[in-house]
Each structure stands twice: as C-alpha cells, then as structure tokens.
N, CA, C, O and CB atoms as a CASP TS submission, in Angstrom:
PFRMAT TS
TARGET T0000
AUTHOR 0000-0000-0000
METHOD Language model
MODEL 1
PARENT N/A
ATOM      1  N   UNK     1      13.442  41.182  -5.107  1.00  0.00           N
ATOM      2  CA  UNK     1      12.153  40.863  -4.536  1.00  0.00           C
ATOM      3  C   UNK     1      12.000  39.343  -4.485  1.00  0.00           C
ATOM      4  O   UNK     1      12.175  38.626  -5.470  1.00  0.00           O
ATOM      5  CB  UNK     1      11.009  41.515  -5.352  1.00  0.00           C
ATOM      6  N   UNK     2      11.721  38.978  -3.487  1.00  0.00           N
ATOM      7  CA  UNK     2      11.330  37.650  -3.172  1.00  0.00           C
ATOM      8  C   UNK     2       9.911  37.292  -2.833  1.00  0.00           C
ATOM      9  O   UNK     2       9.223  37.839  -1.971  1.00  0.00           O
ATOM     10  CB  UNK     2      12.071  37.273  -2.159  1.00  0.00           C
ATOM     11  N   UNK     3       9.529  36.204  -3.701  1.00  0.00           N
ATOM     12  CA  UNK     3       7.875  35.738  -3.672  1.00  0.00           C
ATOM     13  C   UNK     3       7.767  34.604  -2.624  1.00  0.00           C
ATOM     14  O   UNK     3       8.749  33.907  -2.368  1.00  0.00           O
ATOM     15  CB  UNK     3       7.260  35.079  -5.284  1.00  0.00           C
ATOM     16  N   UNK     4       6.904  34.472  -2.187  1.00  0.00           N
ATOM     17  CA  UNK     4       6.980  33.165  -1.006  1.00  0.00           C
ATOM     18  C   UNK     4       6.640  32.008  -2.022  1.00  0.00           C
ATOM     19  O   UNK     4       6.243  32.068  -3.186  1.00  0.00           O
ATOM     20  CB  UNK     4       5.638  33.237   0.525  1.00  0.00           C
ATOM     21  N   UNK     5       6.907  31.002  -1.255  1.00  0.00           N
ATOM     22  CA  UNK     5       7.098  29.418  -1.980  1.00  0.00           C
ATOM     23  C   UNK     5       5.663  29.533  -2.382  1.00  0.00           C
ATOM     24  O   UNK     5       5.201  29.446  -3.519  1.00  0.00           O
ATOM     25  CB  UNK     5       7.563  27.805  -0.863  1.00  0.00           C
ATOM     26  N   UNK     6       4.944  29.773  -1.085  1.00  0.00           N
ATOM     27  CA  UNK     6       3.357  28.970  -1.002  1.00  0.00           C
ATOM     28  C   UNK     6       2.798  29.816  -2.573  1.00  0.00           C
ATOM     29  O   UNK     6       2.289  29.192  -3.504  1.00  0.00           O
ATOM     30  CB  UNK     6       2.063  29.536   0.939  1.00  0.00           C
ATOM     31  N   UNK     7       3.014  31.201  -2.578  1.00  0.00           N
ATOM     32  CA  UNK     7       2.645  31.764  -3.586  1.00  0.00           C
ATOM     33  C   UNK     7       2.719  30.833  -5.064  1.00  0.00           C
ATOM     34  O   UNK     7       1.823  30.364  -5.765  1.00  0.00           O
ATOM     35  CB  UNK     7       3.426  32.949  -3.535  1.00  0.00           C
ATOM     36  N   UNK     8       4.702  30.795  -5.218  1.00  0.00           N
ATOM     37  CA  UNK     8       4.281  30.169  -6.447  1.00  0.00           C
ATOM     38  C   UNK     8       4.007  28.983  -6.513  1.00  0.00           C
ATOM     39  O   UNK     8       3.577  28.679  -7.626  1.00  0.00           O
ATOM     40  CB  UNK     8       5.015  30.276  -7.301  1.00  0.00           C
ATOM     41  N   UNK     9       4.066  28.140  -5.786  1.00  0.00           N
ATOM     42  CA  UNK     9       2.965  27.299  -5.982  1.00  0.00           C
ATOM     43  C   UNK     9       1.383  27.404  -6.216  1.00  0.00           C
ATOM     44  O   UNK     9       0.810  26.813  -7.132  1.00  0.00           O
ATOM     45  CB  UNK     9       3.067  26.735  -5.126  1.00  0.00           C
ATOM     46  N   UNK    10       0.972  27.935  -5.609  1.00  0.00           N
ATOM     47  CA  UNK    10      -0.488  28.058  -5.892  1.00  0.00           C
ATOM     48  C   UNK    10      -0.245  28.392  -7.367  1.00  0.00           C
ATOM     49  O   UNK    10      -0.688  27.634  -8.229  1.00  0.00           O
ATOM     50  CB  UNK    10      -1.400  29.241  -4.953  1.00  0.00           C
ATOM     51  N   UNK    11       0.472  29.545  -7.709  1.00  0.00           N
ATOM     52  CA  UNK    11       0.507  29.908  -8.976  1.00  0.00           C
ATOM     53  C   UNK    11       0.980  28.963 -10.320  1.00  0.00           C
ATOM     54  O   UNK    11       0.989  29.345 -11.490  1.00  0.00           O
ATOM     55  CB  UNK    11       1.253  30.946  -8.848  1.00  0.00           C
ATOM     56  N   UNK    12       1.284  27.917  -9.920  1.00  0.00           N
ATOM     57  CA  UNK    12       2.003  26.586 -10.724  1.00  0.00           C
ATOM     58  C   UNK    12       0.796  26.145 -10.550  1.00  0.00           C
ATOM     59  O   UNK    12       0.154  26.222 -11.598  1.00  0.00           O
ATOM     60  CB  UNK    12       3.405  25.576 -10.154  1.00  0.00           C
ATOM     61  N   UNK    13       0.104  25.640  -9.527  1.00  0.00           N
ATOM     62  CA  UNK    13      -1.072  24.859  -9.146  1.00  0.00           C
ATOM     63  C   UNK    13      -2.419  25.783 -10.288  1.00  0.00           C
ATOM     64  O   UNK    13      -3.001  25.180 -11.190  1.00  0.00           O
ATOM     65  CB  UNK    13      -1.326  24.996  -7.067  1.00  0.00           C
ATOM     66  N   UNK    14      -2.561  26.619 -10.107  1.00  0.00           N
ATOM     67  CA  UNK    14      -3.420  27.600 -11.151  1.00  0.00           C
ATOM     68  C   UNK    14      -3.427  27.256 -12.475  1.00  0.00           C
ATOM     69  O   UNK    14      -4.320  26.694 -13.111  1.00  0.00           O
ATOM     70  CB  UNK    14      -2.938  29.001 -11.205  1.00  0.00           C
ATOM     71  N   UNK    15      -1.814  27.836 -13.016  1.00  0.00           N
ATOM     72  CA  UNK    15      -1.544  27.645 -14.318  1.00  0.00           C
ATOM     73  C   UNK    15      -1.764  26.135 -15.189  1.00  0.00           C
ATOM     74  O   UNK    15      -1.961  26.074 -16.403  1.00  0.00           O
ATOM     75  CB  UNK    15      -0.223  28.051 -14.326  1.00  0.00           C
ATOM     76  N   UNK    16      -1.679  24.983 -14.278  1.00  0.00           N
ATOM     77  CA  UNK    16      -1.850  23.777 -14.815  1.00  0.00           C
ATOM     78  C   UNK    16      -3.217  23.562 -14.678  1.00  0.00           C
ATOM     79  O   UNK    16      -3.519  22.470 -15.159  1.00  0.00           O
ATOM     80  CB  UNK    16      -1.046  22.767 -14.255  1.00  0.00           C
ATOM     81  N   UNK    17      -4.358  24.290 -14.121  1.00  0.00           N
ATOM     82  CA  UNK    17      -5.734  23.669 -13.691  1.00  0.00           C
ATOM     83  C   UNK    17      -6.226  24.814 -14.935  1.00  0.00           C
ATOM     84  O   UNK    17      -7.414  24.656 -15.214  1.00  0.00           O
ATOM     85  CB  UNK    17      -6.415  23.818 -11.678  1.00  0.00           C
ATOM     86  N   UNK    18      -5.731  25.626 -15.515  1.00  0.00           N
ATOM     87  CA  UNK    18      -5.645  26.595 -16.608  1.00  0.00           C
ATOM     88  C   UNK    18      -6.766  27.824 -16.071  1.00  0.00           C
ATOM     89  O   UNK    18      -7.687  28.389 -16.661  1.00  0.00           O
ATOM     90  CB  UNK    18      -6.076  25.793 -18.215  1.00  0.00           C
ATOM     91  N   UNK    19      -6.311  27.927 -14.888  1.00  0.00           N
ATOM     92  CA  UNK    19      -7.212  29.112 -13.813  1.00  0.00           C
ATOM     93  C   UNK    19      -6.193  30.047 -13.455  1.00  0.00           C
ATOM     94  O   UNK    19      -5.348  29.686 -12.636  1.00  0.00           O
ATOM     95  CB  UNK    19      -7.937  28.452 -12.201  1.00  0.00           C
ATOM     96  N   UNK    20      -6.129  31.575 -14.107  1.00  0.00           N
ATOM     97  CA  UNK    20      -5.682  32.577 -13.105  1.00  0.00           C
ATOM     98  C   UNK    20      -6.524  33.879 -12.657  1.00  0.00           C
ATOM     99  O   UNK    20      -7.472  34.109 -13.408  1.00  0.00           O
ATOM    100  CB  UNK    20      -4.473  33.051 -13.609  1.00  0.00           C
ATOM    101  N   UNK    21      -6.420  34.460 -11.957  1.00  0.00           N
ATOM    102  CA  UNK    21      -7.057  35.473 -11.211  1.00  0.00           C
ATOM    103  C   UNK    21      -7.573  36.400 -12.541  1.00  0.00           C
ATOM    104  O   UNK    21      -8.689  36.909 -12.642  1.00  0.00           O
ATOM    105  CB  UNK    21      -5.952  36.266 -10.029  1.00  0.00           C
ATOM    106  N   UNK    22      -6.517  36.482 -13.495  1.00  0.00           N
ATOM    107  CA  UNK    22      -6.779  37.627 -14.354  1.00  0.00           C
ATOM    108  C   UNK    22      -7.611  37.208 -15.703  1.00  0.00           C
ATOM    109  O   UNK    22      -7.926  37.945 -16.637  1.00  0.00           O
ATOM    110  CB  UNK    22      -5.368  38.293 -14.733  1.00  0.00           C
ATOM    111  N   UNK    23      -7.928  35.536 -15.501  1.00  0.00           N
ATOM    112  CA  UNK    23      -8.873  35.452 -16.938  1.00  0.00           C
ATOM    113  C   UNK    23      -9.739  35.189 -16.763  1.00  0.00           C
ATOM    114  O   UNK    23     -10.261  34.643 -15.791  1.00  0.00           O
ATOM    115  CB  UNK    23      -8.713  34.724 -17.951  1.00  0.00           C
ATOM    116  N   UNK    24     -10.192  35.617 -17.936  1.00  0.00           N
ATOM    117  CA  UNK    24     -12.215  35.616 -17.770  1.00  0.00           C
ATOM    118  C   UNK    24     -12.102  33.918 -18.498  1.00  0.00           C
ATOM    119  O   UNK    24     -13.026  33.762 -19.296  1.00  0.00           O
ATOM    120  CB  UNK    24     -13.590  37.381 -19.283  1.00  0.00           C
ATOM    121  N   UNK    25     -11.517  33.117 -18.426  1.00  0.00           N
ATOM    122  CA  UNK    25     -11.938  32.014 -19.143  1.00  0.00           C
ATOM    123  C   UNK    25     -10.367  30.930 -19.067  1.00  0.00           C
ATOM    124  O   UNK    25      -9.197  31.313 -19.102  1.00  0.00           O
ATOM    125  CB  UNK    25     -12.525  32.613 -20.868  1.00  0.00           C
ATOM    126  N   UNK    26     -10.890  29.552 -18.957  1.00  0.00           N
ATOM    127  CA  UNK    26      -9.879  28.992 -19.089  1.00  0.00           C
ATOM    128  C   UNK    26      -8.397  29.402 -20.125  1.00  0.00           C
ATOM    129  O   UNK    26      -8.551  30.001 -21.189  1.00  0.00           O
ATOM    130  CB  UNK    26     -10.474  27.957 -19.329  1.00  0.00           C
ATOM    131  N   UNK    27      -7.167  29.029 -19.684  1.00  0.00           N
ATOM    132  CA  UNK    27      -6.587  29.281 -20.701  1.00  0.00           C
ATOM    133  C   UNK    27      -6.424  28.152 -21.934  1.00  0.00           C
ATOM    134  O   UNK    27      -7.148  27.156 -21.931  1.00  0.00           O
ATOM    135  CB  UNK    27      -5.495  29.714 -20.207  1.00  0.00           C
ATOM    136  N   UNK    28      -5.495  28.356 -22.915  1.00  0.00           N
ATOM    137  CA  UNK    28      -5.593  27.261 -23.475  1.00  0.00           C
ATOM    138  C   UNK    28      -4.302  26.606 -23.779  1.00  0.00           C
ATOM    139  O   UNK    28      -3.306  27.273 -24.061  1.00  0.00           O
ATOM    140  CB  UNK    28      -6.328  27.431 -24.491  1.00  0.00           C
ATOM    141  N   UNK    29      -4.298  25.001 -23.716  1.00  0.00           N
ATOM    142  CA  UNK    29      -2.697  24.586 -23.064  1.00  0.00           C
ATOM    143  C   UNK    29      -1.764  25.431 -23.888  1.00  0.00           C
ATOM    144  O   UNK    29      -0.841  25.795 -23.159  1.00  0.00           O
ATOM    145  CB  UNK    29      -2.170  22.769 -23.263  1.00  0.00           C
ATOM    146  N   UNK    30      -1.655  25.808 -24.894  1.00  0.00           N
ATOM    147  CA  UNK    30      -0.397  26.502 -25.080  1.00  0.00           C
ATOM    148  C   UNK    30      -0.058  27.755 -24.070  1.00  0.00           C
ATOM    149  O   UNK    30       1.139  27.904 -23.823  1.00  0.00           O
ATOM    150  CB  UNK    30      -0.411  26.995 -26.512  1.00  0.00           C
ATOM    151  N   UNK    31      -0.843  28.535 -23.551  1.00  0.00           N
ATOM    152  CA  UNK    31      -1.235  29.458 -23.118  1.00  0.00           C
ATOM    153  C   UNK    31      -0.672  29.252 -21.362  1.00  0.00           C
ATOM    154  O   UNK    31       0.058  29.907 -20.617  1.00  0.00           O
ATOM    155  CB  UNK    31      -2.759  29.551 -23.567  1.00  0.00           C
ATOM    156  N   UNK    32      -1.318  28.214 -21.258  1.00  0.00           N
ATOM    157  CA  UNK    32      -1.143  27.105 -19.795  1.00  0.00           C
ATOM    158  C   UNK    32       0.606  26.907 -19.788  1.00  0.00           C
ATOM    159  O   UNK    32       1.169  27.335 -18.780  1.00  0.00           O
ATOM    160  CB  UNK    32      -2.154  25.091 -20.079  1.00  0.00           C
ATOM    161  N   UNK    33       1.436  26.306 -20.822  1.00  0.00           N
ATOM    162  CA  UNK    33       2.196  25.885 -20.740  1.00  0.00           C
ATOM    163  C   UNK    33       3.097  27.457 -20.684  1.00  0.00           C
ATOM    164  O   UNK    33       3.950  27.684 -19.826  1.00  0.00           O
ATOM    165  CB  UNK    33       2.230  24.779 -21.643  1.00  0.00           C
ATOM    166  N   UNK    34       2.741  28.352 -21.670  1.00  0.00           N
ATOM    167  CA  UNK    34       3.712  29.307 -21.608  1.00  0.00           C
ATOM    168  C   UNK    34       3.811  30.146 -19.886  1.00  0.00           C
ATOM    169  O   UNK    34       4.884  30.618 -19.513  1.00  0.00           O
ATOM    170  CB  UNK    34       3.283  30.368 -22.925  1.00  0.00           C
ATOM    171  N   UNK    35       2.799  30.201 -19.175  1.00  0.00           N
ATOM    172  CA  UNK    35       2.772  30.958 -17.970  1.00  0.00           C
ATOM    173  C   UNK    35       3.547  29.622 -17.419  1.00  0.00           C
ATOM    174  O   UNK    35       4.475  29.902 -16.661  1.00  0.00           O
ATOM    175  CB  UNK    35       1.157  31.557 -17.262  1.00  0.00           C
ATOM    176  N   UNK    36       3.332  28.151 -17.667  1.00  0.00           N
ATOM    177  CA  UNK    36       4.195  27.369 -16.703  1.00  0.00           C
ATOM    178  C   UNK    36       5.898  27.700 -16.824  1.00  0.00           C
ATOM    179  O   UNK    36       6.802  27.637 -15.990  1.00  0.00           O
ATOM    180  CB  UNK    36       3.897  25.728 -17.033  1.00  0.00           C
ATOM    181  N   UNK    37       5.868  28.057 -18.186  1.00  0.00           N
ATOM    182  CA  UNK    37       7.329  28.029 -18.209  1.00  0.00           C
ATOM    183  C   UNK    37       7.851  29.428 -17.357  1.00  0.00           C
ATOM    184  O   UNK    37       8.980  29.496 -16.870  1.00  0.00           O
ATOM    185  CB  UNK    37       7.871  27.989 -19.883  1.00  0.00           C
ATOM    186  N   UNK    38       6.879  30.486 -17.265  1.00  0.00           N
ATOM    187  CA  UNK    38       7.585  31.377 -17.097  1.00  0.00           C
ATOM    188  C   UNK    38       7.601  31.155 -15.081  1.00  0.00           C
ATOM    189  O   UNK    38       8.503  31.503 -14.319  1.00  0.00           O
ATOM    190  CB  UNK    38       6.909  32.830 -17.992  1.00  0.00           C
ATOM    191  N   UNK    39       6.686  30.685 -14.836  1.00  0.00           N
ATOM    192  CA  UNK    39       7.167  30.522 -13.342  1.00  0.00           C
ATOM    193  C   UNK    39       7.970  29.698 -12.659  1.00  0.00           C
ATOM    194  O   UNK    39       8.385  29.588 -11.505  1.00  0.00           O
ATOM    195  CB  UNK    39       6.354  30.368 -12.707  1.00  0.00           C
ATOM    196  N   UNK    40       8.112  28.956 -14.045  1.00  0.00           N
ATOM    197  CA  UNK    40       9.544  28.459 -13.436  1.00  0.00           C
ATOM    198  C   UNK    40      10.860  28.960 -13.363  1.00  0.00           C
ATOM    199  O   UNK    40      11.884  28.653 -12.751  1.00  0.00           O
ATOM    200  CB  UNK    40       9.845  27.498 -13.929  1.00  0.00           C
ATOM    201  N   UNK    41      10.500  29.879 -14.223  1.00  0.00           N
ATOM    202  CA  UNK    41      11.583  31.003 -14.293  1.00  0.00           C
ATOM    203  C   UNK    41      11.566  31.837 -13.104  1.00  0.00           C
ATOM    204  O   UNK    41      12.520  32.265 -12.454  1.00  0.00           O
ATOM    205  CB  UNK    41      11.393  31.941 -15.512  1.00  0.00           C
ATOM    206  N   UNK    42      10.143  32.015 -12.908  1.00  0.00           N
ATOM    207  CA  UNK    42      10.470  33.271 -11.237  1.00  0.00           C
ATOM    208  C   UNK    42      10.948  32.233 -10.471  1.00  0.00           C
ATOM    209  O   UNK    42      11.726  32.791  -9.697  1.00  0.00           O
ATOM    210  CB  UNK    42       8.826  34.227 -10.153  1.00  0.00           C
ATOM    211  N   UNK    43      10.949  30.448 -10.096  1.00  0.00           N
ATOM    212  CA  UNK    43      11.107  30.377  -9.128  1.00  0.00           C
ATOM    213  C   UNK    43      12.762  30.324  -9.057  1.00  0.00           C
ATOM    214  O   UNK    43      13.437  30.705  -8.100  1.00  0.00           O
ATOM    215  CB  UNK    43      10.275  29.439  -8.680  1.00  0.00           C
ATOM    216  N   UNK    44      13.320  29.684 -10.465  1.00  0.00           N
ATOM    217  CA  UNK    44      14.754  29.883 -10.621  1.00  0.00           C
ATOM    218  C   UNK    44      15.361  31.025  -9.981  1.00  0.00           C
ATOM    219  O   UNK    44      16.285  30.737  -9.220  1.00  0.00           O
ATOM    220  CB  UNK    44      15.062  29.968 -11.940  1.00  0.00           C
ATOM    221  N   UNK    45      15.098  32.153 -10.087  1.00  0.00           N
ATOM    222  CA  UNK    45      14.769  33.194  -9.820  1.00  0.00           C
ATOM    223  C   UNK    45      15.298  33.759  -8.622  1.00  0.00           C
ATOM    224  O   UNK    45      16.222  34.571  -8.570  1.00  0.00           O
ATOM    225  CB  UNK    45      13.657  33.168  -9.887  1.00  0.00           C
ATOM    226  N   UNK    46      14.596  33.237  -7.568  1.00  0.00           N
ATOM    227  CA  UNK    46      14.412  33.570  -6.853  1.00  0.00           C
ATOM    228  C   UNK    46      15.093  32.347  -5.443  1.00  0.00           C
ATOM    229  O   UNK    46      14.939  32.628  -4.255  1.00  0.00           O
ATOM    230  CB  UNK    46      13.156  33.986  -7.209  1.00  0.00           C
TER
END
C-alpha cells in the first residue's frame, strides 16, 4: 500500500504542530516525537 506524499506530509506537518485527527488534546512532545518517528518510518517505507 502506498500513501501519497501530500498525505504524509500533512501528517509530519500535524505531528510537529502536536495536532492529530484522533486527539482530543494536544499531544505531548514525547508523544509528538514518537508519531514523528514513526512516519518517518511509513515514509521510508514506502
């Protein structure tokens, strides 16, 4: 499965502004940093 660029970006762009669709509340930088790491992994990825 392949994600489009624009996607993960926005989704990099999210994770560092500590905003995603699924939280009721900022995250907190550890929290921030762990979803960063992992999309860098999807984009490796992919």
């Amino acid at each position: 499965m392949k994600i489009p660029v624009d996607t993960l970006y926005t989704w990099v762009s999210r994770v560092k502004q500590g905003v995603l669709p699924f939280m009721n509340e900022p995250a907190s930088p550890k929290a921030s940093l762990n979803l960063a790491e992992r999309v860098k992994e999807l984009e490796r990825e992919n």
